[in-house]
N, C-alpha and C positions, 0 to 999 in steps of 0.2 A: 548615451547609456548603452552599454553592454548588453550584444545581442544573448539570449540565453542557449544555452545549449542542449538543453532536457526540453525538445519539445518533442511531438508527436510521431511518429515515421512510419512508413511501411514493410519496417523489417519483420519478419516470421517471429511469433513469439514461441512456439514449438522449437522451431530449429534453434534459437537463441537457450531455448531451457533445454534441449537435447544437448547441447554439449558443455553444459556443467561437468566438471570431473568428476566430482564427489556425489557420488551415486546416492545416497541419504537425502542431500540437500536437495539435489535432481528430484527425488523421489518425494519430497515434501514441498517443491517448488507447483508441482504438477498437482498435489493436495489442493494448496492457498490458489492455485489458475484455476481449478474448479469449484473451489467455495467460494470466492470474490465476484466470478460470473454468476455464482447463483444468488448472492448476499446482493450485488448493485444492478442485476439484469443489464448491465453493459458487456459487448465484447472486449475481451482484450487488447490493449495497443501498446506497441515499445515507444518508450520515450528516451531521447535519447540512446546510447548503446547498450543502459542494462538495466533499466527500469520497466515493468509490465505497471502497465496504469488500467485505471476502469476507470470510465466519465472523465470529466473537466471541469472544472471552476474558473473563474477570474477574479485575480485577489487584487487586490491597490493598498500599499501601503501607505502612509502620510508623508512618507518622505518624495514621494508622489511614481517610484520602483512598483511595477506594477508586471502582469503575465499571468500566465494559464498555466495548469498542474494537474494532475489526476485529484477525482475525487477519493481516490482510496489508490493503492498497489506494492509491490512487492521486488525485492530483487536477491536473488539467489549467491548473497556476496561470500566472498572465503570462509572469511570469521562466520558467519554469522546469516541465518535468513532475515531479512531486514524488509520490514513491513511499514509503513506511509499508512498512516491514522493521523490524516491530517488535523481533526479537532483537539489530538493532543493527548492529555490522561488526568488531567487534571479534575475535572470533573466525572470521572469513571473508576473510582478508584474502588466504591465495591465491588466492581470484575474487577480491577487490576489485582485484587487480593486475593480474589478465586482462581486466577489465570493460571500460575504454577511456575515454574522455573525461565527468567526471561532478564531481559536490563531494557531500558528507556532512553532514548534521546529526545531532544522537543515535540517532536512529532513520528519519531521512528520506533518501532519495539525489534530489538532486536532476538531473537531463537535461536538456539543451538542446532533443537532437533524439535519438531510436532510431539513425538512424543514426550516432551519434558510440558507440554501447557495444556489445558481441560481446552477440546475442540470446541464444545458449547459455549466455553464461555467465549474462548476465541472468535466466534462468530456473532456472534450477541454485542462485541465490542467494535467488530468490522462495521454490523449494522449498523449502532449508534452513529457513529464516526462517521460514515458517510449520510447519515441524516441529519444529522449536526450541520455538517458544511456545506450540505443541497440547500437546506433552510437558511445558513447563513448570508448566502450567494443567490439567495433567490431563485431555486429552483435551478443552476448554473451548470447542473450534467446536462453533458451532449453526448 
């Protein structure tokens, strides 16, 4: 099996969101690094070259593909601020309807800008989202 390559590191996550170009995103990367540390009480970590993670989980699929992932995080990509809400949105869909201007991948929300989403509820769905998956994983943040 294929080793993964988004795992944990001790790269700077400052220095890594200090040289975002795009001063907005930069600027709203450094927002989600200080709500996530206050929403999971975990420090931040790179995973991989462009991932900020908070905690850890260990998943196992049935196919028997198994590994560790943040319990929540963020990554400050071109297009788009891209968020890891790992429980998904399926079950959250009356914040997803409050949330404000955004698109979804299975577990990703992707942002334009902070200012196009209601922070509250943004954070309210961070919380869920990494309590959903602490409880799913048995308590699985480290």
């Amino acid at each position: 099996m294929a080793k993964l390559k988004t795992t944990p590191n001790d790269e700077n996550v400052e220095a890594f969101l200090n040289a975002v170009d795009n001063e907005q995103r930069k600027a709203d990367a450094f927002t989600i690094l200080k709500l996530m540390k206050e929403v999971t009480g975990y420090p931040p970590k790179m995973w991989g070259g462009s991932i900020v993670g908070f905690g850890s989980y260990h998943y196992k699929y049935e196919s028997g593909r198994e590994g560790d992932w943040p319990l929540t995080g963020f990554s400050p990509r071109k297009q788009s601020l891209t968020l890891y809400l790992m429980s998904g949105f399926d079950h959250h869909q009356k914040l997803m309807d409050k949330l404000g201007k955004y698109k979804t991948g299975k577990s990703c929300l992707y942002i334009k800008k902070l200012e196009d989403v209601d922070m509250k509820v943004l954070t309210e769905l961070i919380r869920q989202s990494v309590a959903d998956v602490d409880n799913k994983s048995c308590g699985g943040g480290s």
